[in-house]
N, C-alpha and C positions, 0 to 999 in steps of 0.2 A: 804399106811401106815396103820395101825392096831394100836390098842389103845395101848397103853405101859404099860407092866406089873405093873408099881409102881402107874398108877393113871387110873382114868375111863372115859378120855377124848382122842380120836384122839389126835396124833399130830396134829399142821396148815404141809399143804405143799403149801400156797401159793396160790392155787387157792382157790375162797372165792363164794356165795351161798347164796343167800338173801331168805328166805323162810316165806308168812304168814299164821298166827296161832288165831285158835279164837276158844270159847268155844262152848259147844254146842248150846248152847242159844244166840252165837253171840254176848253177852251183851260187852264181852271184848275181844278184838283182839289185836295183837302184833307180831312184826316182830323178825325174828334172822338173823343173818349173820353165816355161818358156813365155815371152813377152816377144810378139807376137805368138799368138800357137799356132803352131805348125800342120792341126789340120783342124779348118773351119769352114765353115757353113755360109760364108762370107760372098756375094758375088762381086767383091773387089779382090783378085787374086794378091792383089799386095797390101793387102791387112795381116797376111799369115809369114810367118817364120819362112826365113829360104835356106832350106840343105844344102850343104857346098861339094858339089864333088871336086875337090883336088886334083892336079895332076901332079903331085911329085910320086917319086917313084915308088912309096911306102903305101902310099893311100889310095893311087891308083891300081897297085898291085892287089892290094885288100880289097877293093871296091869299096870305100869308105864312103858315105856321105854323113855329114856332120854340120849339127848345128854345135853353135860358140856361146852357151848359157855362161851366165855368172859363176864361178865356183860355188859360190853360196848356194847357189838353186841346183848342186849335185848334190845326191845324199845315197850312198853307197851303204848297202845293209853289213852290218859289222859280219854277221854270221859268214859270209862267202868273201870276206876278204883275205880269208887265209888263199885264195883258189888265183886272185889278182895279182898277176906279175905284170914285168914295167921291159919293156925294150926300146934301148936305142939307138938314133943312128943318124945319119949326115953329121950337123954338128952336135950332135948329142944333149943337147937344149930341151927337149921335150920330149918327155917319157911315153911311148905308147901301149897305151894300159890290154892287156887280152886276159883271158881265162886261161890259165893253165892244163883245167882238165879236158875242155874243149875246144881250147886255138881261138875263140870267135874274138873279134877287135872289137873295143868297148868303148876307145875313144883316146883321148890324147891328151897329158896336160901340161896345159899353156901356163900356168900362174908365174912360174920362175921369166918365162918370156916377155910376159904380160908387165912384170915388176920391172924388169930393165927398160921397156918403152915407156914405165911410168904409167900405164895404161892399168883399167879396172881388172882383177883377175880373173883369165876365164881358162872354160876347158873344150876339148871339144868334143864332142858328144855324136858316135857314131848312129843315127835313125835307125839303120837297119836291125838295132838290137830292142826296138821297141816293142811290147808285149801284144801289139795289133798293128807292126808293121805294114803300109798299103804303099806303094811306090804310086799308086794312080791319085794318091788323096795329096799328096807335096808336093811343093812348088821347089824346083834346084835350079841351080845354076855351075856353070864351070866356074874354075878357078887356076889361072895355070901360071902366076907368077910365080909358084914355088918351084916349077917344073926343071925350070935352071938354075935356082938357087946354089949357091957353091955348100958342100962340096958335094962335088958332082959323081952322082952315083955311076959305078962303073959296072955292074952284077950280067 
């Protein structure tokens, strides 16, 4: 399966992928569950999860790549959420979440967004923070509808 032209989430196909995630400083760790999983042993490349790299100007600047799990399947360890701070920006709709003590971007959440499309709640969920990150082992794709999205960064 391959991400569906209308949203920038994988379908589920049912097999599911528990993956953990921590910053660079460690101070905050958290697990996902992913339907597709994002790296498998699979020789159909599109059984697996696709990372999105973005081009708006926050995530491009980051180097973000993100998959879009459930909120249910995030589970953030209580211990290092004193360390998780939220910034925002454009229209200030979705909080993106970093470590405080070491800057690294943790991902973004969508659920307040997700609620006004009426849509299942989800977040996004930066790869590069995963605890055996491989760029060679996932499948991405671009994403650059958001690149003009109003309101239009001026930095």
């Amino acid at each position: 399966m391959s991400s569906s032209p209308s949203t920038s989430w994988t379908p589920p196909n049912g097999q599911k992928a528990q993956y953990n995630l921590h910053c660079h400083c460690r101070a905050i760790s958290y697990t996902i569950t992913l339907s597709p999983p994002l790296y498998t042993s699979t020789p159909n490349p599109s059984d697996r999860c696709v990372a999105v790299e973005c081009a708006c100007s926050y995530c491009a600047r980051n180097g973000l790549l993100t998959v879009h799990p459930l909120a249910s399947d995030v589970h953030f360890d209580a211990a290092g959420l004193e360390f998780r701070e939220e910034y925002l920006c454009g229209a200030r709709r979705a909080a993106h979440w970093f470590c405080r003590r070491c800057g690294s971007v943790l991902g973004t959440d969508l659920r307040g967004v997700m609620r006004s499309l009426g849509a299942e709640e989800r977040v996004g969920i930066n790869v590069r923070m995963l605890a055996d990150f491989d760029l060679n082992r996932i499948a991405t794709r671009k994403l650059t509808a958001m690149r003009d999205a109003p309101p239009k960064y001026e930095g």
